[in-house]
N, C-alpha and C positions, 0 to 999 in steps of 0.2 A: 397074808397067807396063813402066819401062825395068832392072830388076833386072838379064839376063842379057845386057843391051844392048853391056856394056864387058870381055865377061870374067868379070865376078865375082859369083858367085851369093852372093848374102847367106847367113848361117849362120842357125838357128833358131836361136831364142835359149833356147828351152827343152831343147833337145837337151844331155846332159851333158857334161861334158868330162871327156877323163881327165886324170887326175891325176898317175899311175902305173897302171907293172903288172910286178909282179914274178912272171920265171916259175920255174916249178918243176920238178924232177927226177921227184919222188913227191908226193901230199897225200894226208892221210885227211881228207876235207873234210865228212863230219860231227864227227868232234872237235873239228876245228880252228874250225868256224865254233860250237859250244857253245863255246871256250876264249874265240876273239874275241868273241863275244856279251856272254859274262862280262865280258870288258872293259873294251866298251863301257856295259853297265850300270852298272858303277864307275864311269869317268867320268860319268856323266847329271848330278851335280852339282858339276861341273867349268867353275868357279872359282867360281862361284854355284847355289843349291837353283833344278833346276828350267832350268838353261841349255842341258841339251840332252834328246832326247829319244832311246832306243834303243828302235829296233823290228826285228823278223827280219821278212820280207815273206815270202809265201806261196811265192813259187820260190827262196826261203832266203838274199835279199840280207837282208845286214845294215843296215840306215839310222841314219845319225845325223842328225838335223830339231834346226835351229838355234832356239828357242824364240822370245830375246828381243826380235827383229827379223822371225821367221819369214822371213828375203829368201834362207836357203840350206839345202841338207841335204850327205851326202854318201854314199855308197852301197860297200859291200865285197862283193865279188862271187867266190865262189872258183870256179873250172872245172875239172874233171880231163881239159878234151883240149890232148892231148901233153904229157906230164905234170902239167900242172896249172900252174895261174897263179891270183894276188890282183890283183885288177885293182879300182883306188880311182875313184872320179869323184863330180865333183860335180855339184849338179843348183840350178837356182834362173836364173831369166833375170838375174838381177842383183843378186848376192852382195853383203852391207854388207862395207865394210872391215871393221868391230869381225869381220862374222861370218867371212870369210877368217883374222884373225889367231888366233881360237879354233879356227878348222876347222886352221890351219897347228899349232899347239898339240897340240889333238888325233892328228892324224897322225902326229907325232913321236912321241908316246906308244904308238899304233898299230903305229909301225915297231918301237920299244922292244921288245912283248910280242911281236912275227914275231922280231925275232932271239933271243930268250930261245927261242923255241919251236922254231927253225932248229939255235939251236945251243949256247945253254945247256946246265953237263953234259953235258959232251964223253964224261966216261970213264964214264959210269955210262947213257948211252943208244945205243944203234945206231944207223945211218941207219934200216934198216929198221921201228923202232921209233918213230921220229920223225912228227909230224904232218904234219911236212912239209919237204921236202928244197928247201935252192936248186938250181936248174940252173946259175947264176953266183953265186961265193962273194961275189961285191959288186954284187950284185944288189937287197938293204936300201940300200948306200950310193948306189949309181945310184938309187933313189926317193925318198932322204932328199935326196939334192941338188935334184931340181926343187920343194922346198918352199922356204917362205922361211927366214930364221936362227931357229934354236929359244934356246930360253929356257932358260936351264941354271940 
């Protein structure tokens, strides 16, 4: 009734939030979203059989659906305009803690296999050959920071 009374328009709560988004130079974003699919299919039974669930969605988001709580997912979304960007968000009105510490887990490992595919074998791959190019070289570390401390 009085929502927009003071200023502040309440947020949906089902609306995702971003997480990150790393943009890019170049992407081949069907390899690259076959490569992250892969995995995220590895991870599905990550730290327990059956804790998460990976699915490619029909406009070719990748999802990862938190199982054991079902209170969160989180969504990888590649774009090729202006060079292209991985843009992470998550989805769920009201993420468990347990399920934020595995999603934070997850990501880390996420960001792991972007910089292996960024810039792994340096001398034996081109940019132009690459799945995909940073447009900023700390472009991984600027996403790895708004997560919380990873687990080493």
């Amino acid at each position: 009734l009085f929502g927009g009374l003071f200023g502040g328009k309440k947020a949906d709560p089902n609306e995702p939030k971003e997480l990150f988004n790393i943009p890019l130079e170049s992407i081949k974003s069907g390899g690259l979203r076959l490569a992250l699919s892969l995995h995220c299919i590895g991870q599905q039974n990550t730290p327990d059989k059956g804790t998460w669930l990976a699915n490619q969605a029909d406009d070719g988001v990748i999802e990862m659906w938190y199982n054991p709580d079902q209170s969160g997912m989180f969504s990888v979304t590649l774009s090729e305009e202006d060079g292209g960007g991985i843009l992470v968000e998550r989805h769920g009105p009201a993420p468990s803690l347990v399920y934020q510490l595995q999603e934070s887990l997850q990501l880390h490992k996420l960001l792991d296999e972007i910089e292996v595919l960024a810039i792994g074998n340096e001398e034996e791959i081109e940019d132009e050959n690459r799945l995909l190019v940073l447009k900023d070289k700390d472009g991984i570390d600027k996403a790895r920071a708004t997560l919380p401390a990873r687990n080493e």
